[in-house]
DSSP file (Angstrom, degrees, kcal/mol; ACC not computed):
  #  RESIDUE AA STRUCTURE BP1 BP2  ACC     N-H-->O    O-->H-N    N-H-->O    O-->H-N    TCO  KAPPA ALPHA  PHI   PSI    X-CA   Y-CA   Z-CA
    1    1 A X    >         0   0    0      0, 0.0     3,-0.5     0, 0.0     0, 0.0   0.000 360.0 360.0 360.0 137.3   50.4   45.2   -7.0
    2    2 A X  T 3   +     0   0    0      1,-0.2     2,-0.9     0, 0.0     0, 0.0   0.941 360.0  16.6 -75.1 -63.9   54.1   44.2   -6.5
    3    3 A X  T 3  S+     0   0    0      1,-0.0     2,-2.6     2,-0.0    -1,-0.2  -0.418  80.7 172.9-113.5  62.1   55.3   43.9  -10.6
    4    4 A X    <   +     0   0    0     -2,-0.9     2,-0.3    -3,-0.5    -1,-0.0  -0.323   8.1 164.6 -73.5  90.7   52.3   46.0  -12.0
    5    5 A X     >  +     0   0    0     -2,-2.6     4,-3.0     1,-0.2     3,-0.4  -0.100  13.7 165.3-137.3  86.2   53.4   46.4  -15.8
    6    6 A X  H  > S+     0   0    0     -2,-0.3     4,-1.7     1,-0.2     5,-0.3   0.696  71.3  54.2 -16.4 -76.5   51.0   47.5  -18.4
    7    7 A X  H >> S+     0   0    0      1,-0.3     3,-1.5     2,-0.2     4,-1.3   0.941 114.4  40.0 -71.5 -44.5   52.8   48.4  -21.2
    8    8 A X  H >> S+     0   0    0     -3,-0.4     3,-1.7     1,-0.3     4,-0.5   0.985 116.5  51.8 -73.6 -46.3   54.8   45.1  -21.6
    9    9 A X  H 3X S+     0   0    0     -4,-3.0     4,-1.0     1,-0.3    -1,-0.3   0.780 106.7  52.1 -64.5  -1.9   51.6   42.9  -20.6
   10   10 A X  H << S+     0   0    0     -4,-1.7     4,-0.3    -3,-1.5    -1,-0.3   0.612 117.2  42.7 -96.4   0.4   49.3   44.8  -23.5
   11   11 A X  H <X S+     0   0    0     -3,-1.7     4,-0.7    -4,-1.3    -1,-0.2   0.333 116.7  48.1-122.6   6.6   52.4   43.8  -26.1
   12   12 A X  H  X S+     0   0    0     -4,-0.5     4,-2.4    -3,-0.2     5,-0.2   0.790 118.7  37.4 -80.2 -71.1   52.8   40.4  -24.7
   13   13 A X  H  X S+     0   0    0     -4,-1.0     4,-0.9     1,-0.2    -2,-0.2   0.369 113.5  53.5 -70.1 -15.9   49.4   39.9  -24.8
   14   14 A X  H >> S+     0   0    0     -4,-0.3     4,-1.4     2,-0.2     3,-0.8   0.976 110.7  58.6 -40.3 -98.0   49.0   41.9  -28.4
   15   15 A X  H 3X S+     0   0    0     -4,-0.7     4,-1.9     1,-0.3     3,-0.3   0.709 103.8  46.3  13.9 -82.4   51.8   39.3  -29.3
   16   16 A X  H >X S+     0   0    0     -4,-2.4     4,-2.6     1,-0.3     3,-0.5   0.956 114.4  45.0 -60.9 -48.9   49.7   36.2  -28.4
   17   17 A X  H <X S+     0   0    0     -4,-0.9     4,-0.9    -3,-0.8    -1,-0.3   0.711 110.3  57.5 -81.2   1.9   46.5   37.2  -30.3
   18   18 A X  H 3< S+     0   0    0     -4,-1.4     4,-0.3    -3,-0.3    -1,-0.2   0.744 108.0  38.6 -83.0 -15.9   48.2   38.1  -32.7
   19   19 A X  H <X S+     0   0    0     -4,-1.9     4,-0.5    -3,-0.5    -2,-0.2   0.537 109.5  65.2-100.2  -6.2   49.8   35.0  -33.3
   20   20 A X  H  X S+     0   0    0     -4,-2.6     4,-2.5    -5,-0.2     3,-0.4   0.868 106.8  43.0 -55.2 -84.0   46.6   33.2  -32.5
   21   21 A X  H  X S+     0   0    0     -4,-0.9     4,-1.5    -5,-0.3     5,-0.3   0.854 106.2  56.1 -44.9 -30.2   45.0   34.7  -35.5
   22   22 A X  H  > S+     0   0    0     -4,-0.3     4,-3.1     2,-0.2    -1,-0.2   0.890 102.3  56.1 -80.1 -31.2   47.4   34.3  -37.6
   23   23 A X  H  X>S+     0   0    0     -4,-0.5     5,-1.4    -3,-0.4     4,-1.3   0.925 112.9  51.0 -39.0 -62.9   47.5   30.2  -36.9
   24   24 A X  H >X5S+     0   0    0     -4,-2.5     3,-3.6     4,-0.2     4,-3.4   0.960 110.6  39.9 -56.2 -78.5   44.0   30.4  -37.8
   25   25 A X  H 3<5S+     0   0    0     -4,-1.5    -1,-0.2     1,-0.3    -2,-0.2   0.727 122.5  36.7 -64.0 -31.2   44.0   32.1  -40.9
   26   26 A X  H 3<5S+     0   0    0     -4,-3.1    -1,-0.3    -5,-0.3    -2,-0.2   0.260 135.0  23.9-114.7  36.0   47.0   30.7  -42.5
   27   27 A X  H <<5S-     0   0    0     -3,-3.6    -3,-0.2    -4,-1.3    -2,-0.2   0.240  87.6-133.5-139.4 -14.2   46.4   27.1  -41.1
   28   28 A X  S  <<S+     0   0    0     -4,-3.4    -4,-0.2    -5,-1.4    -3,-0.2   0.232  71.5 115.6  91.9  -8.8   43.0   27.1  -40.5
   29   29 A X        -     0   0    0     -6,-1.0     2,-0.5    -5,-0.4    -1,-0.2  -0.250  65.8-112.1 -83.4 169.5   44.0   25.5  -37.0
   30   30 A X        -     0   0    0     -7,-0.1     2,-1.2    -3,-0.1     6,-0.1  -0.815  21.3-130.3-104.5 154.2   43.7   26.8  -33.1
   31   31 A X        +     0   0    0     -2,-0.5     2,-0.5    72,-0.2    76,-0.1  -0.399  51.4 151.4-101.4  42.0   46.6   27.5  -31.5
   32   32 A X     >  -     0   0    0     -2,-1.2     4,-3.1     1,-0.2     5,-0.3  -0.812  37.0-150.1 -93.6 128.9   45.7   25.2  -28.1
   33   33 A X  H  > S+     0   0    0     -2,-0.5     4,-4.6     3,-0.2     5,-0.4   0.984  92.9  55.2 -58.4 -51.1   48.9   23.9  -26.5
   34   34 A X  H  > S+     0   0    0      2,-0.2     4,-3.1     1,-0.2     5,-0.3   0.999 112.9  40.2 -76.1 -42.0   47.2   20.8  -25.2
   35   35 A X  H  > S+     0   0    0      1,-0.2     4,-2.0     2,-0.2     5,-0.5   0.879 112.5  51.1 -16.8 -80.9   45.9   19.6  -28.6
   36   36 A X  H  < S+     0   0    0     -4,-3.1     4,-0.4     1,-0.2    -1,-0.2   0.778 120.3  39.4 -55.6 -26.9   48.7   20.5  -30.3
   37   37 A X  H >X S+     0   0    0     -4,-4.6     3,-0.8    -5,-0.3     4,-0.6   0.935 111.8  56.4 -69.8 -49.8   50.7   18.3  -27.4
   38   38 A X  H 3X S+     0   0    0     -4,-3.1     4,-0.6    -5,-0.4    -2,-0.2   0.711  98.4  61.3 -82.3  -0.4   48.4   15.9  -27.3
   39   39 A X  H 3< S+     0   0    0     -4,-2.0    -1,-0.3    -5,-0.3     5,-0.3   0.580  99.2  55.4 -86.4  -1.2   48.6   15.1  -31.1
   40   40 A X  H <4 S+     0   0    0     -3,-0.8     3,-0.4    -5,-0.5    -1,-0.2   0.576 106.3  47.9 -98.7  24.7   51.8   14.2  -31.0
   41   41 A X  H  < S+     0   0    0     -4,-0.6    -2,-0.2     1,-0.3    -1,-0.1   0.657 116.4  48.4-105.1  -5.4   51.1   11.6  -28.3
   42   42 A X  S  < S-     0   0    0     -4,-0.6     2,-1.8    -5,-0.2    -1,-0.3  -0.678  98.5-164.8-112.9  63.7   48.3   10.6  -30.6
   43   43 A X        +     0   0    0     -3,-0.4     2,-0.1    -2,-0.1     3,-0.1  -0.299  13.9 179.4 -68.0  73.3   50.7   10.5  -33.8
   44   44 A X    >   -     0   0    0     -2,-1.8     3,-2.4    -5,-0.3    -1,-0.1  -0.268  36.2 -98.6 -71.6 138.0   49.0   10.5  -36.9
   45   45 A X  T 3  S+     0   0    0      1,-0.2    -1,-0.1    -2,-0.1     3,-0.1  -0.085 102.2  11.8 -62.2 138.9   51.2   10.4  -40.0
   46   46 A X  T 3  S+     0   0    0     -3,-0.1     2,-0.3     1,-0.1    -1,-0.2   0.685 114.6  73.5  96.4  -2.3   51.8   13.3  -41.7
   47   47 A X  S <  S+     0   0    0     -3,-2.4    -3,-0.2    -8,-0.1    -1,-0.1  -0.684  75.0  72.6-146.8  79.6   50.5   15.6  -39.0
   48   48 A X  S  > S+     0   0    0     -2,-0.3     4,-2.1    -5,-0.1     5,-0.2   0.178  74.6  78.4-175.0 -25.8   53.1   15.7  -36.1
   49   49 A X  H  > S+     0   0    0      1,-0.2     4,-1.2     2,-0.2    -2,-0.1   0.814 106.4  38.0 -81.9  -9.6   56.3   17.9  -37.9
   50   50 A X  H  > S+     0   0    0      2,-0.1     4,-2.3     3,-0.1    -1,-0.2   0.844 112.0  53.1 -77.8 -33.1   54.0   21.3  -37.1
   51   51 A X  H  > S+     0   0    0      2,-0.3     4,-1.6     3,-0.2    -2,-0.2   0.779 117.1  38.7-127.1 -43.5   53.0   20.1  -34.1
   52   52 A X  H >X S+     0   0    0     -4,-2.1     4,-1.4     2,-0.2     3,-1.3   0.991 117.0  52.4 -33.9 -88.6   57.3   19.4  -33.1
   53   53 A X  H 3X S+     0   0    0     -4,-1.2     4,-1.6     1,-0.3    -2,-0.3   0.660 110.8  40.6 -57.0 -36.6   58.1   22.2  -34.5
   54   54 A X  H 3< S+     0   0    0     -4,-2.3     4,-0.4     2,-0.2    -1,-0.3   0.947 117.0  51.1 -73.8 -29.6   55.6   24.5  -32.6
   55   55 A X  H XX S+     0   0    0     -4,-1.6     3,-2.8    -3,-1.3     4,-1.9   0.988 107.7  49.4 -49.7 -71.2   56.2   22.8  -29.5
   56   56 A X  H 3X S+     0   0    0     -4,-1.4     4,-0.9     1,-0.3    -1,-0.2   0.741 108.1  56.2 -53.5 -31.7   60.0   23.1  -29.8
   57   57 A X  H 3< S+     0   0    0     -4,-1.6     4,-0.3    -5,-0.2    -1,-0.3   0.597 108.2  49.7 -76.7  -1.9   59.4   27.0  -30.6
   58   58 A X  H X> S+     0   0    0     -3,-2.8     3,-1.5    -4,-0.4     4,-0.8   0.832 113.9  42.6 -89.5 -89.6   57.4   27.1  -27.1
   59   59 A X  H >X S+     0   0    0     -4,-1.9     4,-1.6     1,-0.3     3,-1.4   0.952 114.8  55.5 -47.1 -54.1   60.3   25.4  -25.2
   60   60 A X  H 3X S+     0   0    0     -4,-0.9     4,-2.4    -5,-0.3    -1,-0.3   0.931 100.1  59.0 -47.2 -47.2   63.0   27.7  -27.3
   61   61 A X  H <4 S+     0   0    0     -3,-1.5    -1,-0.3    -4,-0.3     4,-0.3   0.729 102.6  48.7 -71.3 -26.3   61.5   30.6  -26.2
   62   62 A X  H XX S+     0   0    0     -3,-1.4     3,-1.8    -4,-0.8     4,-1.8   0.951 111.7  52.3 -66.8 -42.3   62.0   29.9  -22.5
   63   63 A X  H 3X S+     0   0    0     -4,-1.6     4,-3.7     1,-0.3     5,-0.4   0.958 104.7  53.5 -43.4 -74.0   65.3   29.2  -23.1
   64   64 A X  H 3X S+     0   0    0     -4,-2.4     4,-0.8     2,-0.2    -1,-0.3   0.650 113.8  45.8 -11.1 -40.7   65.8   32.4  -25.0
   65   65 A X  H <> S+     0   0    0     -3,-1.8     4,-2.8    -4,-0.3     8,-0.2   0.720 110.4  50.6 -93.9 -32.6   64.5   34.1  -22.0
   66   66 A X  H  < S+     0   0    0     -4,-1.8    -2,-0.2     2,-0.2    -3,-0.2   0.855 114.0  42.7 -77.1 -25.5   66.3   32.4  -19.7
   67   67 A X  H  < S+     0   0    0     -4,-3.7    -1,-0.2     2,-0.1    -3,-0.2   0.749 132.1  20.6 -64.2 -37.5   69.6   33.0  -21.5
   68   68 A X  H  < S+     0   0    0     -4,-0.8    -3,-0.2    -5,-0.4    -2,-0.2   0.657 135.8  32.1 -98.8 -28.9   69.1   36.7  -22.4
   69   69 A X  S >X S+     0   0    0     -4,-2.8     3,-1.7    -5,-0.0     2,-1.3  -0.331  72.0 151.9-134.8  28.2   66.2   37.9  -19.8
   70   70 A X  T 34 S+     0   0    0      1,-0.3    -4,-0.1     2,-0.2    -5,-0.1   0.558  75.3  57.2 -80.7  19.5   67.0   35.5  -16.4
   71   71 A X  T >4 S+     0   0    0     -2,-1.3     3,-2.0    -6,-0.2    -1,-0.3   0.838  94.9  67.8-103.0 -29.7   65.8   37.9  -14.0
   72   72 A X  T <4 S+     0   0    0     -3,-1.7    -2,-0.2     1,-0.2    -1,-0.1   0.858 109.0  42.8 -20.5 -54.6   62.2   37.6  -16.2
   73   73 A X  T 3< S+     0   0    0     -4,-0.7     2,-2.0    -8,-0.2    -1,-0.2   0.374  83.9 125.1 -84.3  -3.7   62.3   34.0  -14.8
   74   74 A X    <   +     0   0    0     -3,-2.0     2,-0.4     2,-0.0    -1,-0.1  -0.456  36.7 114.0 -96.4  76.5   63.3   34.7  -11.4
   75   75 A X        -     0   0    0     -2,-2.0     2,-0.3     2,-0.0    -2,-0.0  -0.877  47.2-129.4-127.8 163.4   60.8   33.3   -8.8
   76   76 A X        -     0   0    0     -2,-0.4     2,-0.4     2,-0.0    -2,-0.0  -0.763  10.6-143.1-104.1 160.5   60.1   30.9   -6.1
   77   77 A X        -     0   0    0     -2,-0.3     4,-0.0     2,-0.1     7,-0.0  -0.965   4.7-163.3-104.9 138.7   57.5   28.5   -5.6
   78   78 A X        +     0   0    0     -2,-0.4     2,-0.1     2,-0.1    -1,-0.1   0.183  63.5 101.6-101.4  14.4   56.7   28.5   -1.7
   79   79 A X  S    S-     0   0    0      1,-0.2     2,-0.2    64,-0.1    -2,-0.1  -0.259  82.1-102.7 -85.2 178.8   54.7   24.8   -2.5
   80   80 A X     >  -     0   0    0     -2,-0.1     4,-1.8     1,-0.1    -1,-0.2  -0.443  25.5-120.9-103.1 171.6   55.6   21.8   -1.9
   81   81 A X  H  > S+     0   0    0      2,-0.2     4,-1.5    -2,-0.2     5,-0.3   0.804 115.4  52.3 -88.2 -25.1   56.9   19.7   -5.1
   82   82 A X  H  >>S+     0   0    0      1,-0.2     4,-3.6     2,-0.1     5,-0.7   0.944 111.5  46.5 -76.0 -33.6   54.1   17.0   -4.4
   83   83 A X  H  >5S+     0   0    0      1,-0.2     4,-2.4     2,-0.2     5,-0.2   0.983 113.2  48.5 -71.7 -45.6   51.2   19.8   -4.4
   84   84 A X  H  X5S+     0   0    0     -4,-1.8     4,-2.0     1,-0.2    -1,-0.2   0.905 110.0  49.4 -64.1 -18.9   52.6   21.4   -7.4
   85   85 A X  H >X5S+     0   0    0     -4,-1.5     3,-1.8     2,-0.2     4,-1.3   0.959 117.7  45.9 -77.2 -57.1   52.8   17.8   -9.4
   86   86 A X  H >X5S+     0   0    0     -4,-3.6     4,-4.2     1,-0.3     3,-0.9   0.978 105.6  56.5 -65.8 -29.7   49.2   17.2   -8.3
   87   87 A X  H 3X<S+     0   0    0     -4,-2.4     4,-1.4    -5,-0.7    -1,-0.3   0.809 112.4  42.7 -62.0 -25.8   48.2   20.6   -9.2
   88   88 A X  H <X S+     0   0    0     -4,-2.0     4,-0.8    -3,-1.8    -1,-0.3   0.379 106.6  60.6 -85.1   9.3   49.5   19.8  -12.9
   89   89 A X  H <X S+     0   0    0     -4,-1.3     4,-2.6    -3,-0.9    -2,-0.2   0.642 110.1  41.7 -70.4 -58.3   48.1   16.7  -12.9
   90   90 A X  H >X S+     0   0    0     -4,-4.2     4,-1.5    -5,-0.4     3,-0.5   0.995 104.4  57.3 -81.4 -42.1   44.7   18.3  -12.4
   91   91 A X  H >X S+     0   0    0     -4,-1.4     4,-2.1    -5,-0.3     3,-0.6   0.953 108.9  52.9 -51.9 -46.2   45.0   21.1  -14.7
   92   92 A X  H 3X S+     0   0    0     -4,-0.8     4,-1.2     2,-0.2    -1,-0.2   0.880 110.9  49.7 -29.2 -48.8   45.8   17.9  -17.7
   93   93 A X  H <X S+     0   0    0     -4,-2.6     4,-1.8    -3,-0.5    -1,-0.2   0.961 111.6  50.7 -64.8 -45.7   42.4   16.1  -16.4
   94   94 A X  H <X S+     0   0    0     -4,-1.5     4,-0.8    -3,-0.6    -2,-0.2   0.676 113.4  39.4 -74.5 -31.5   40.7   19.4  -16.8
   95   95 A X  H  X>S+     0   0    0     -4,-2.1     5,-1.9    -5,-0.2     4,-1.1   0.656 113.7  54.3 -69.8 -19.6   41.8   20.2  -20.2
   96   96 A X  H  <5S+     0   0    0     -4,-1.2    -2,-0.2    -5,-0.4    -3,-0.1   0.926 116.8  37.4 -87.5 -18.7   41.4   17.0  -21.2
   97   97 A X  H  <5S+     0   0    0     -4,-1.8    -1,-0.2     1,-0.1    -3,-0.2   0.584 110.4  58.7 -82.8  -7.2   37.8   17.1  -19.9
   98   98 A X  H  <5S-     0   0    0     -4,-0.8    -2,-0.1     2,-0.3    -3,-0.1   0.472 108.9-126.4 -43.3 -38.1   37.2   20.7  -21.0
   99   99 A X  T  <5S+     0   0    0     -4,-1.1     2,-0.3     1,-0.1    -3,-0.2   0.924  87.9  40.0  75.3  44.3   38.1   19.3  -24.8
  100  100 A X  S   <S-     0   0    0     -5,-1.9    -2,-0.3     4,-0.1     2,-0.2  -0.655  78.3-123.6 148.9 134.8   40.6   22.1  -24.6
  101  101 A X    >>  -     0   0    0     -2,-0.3     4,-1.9    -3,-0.1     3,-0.7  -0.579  50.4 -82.7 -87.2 149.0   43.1   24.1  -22.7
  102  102 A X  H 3> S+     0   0    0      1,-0.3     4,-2.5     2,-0.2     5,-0.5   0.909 130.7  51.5 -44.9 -58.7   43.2   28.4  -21.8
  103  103 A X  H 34>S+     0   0    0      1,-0.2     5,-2.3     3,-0.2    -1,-0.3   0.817 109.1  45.3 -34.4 -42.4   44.6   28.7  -25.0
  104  104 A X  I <4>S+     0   0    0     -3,-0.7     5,-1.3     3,-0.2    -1,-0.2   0.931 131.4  16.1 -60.5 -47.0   42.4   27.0  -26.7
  105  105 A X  I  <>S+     0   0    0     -4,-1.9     5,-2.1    -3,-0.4    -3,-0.2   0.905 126.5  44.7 -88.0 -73.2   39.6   28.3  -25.4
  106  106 A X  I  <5S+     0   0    0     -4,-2.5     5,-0.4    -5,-0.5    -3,-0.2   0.863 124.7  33.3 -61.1 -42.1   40.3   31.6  -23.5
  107  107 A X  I   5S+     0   0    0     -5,-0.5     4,-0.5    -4,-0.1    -1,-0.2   0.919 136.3  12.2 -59.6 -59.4   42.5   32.7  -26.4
  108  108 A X  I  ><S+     0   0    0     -5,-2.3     4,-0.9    -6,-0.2    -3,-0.3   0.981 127.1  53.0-104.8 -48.6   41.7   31.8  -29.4
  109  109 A X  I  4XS+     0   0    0     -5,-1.3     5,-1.8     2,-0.2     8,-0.2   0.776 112.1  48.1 -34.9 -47.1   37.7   30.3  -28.6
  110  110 A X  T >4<S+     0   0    0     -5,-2.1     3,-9.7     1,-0.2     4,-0.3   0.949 110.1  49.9 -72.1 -83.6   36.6   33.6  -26.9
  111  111 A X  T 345S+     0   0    0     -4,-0.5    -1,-0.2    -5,-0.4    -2,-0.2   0.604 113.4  44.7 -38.8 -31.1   38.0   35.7  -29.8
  112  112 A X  T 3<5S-     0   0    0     -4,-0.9    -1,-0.4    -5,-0.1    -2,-0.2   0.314 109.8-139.3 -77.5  -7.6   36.0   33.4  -32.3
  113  113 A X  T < 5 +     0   0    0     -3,-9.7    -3,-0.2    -5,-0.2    -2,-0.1   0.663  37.3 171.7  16.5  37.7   33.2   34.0  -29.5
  114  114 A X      < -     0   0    0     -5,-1.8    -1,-0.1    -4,-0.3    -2,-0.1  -0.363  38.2-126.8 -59.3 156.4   32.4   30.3  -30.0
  115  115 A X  S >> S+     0   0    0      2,-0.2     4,-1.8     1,-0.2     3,-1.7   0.868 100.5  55.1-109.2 -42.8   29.9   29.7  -27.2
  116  116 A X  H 3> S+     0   0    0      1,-0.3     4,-3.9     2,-0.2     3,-0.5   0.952 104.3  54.6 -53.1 -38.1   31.6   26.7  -25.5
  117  117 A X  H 3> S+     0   0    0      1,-0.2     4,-0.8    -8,-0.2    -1,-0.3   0.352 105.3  53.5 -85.4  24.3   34.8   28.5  -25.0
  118  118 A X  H <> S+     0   0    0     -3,-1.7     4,-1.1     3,-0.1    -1,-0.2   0.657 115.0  39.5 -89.1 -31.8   33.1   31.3  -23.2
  119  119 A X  H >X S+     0   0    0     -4,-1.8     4,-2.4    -3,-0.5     3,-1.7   0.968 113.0  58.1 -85.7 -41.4   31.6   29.0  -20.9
  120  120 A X  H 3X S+     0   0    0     -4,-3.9     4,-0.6    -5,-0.4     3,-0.2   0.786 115.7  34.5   6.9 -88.4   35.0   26.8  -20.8
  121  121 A X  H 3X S+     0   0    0     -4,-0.8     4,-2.4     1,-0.2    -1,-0.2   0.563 109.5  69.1 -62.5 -16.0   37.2   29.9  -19.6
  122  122 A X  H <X S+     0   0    0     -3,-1.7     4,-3.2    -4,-1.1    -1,-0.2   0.961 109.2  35.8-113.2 -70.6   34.1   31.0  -17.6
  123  123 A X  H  X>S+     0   0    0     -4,-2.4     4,-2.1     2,-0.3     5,-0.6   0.792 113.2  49.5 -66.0 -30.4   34.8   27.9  -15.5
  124  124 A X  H  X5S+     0   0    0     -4,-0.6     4,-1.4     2,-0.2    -1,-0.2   0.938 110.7  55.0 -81.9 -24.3   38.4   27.6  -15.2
  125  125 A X  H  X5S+     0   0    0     -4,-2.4     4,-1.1     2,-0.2    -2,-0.3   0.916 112.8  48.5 -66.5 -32.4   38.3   31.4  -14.2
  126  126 A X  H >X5S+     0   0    0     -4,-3.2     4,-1.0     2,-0.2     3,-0.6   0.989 110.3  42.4 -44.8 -72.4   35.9   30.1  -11.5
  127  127 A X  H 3X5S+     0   0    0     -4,-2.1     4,-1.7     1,-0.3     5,-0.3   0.901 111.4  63.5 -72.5 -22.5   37.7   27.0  -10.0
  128  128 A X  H 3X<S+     0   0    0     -4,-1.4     4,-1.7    -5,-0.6    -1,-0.3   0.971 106.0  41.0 -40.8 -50.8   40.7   29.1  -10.1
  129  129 A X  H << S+     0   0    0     -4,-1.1     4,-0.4    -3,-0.6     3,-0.4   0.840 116.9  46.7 -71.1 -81.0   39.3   31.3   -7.9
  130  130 A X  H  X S+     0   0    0     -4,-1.0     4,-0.6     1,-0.3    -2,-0.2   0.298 110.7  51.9 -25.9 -29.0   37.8   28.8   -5.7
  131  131 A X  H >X S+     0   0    0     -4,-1.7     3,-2.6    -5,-0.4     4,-1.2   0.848 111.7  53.9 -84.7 -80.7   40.9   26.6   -5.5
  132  132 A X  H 3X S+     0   0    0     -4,-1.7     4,-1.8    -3,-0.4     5,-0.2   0.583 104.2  45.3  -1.9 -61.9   42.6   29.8   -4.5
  133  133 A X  H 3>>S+     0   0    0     -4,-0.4     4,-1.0     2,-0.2     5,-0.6   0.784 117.8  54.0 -82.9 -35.2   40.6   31.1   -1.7
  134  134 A X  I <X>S+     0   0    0     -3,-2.6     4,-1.5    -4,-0.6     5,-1.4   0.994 107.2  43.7 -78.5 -52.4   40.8   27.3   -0.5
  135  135 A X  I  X5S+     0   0    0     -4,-1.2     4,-1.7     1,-0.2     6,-1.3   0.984 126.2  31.9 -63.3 -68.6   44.4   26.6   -0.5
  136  136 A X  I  <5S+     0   0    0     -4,-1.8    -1,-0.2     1,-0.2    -3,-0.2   0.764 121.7  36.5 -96.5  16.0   45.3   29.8    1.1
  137  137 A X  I  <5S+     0   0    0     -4,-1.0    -1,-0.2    -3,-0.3    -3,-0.2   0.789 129.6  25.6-109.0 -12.4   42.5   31.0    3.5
  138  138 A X  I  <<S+     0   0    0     -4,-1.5    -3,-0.2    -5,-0.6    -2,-0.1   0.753 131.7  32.4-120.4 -15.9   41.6   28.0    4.7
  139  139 A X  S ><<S-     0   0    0     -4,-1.7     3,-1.4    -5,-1.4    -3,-0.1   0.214 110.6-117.4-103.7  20.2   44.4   25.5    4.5
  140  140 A X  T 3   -     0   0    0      1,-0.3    -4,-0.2    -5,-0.3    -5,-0.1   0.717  58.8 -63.5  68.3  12.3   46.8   28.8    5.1
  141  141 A X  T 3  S+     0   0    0     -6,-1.3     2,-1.0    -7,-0.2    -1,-0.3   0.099 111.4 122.2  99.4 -28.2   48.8   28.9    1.7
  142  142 A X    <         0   0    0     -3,-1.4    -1,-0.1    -7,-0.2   -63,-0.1  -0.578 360.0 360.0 -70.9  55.0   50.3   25.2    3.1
  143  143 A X              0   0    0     -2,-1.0    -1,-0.2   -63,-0.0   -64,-0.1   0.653 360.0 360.0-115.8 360.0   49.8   22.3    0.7
């Protein structure tokens, strides 16, 4: 492994369930980005200034990294800009047919060891792999 680093992914990742749990218990809510994005495109009154305001703490925080940290941020993509737009184009259809996003599910569902989100993440960790191994062994890393 090229950037193998434990200790800072077991305190990122510390981090996140911890702030997963803590969503729950003192909002009762799950901490899934595309929910929480896709109610504010579904904007019910009254229910959209958490749903800003966590978003905007999401987006802040890259900035933050990118201001203080920029070498953190410092990769290429070797794709093309049209595979990568379809490639987020399908992960959206797939959370939105999933009922749920990795967060939703892999984070905060698993740890609740509700039984959809096992099989959920169970599947996106699947076609992950399986899209993998097709884009680069058989179309050669080129799409």
């Amino acid at each position: 492994m090229e950037n193998f680093t434990p200790v800072a992914s077991f305190i990122g990742g510390t981090m996140i369930g911890l702030a997963a749990i803590s969503m729950l218990f003192f909002t009762g809510r799950i901490g899934g980005i595309s929910g929480i994005f896709g109610g504010l495109l579904d904007a019910k009154h009254g229910d959209t200034a958490w749903r800003a305001l966590f978003i905007t703490g999401l987006m802040s925080g890259g900035v933050l990294m990118l201001l203080f940290h920029p070498q953190s941020l410092d990769f290429e993509i070797n794709k093309s800009i049209l595979a990568v737009a379809v490639a987020g184009l399908l992960v959206g259809i797939g959370a939105r047919l999933g009922s749920g996003c990795t967060s939703g599910h892999g984070v905060c569902g698993i740890g609740r060891l509700a039984p959809r989100s096992l099989v959920a993440s169970g599947v996106f960790m699947t076609t992950g792999a399986i899209t993998a191994i097709i884009v680069n062994h058989i179309f050669g890393g080129t799409v």
